[in-house]
N, C-alpha and C positions, 0 to 999 in steps of 0.2 A: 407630540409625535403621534403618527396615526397606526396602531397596531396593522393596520391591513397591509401595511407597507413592508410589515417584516420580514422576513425568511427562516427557514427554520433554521437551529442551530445542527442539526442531524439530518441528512435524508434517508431515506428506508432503503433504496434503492438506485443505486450509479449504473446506467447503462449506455455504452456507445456502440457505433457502428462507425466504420471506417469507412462504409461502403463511398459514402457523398467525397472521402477526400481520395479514396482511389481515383471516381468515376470522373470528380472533375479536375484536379488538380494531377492524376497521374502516379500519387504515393502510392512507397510503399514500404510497409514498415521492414527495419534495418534487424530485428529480433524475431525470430518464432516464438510463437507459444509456447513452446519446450525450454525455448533458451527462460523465456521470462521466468516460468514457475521454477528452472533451476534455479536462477538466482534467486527467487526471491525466499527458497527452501534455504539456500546456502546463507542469505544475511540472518534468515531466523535461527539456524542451525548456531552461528556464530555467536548471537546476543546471546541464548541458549549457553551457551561455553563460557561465556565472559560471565555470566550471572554464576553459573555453579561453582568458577573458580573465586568469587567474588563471597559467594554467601561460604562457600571452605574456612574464607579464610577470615569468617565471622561480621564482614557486615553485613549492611543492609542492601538491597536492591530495591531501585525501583520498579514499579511493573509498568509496561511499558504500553499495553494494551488499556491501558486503566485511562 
């Protein structure tokens, strides 16, 4: 196997533009930005709740960022 061929297992950096699927394809997305970072407050919020009821009631938790 030729190491140059790899990929990293992490990137530093994720970055998109929608601009190309607007300008040619006509999209657009079904969520605001508002909607997105609520939700995605509300699943952390949630995991958040189910750990602390979880570690109450003496086990273990995984971490889930790890």
């Amino acid at each position: 196997m030729d190491p140059r061929y790899f990929r990293p297992t992490e990137v530093d950096a994720l970055l998109g533009n929608a601009a190309k699927a607007r300008a040619k394809l006509g999209w657009v997305p079904k969520t605001s930005f508002d909607q997105l970072v609520t939700e995605m407050v509300t699943s952390d919020y949630e995991l958040a709740r189910r750990d602390a009821l979880v570690r109450s009631r003496g086990y273990k938790i995984l971490h889930h960022h790890e």
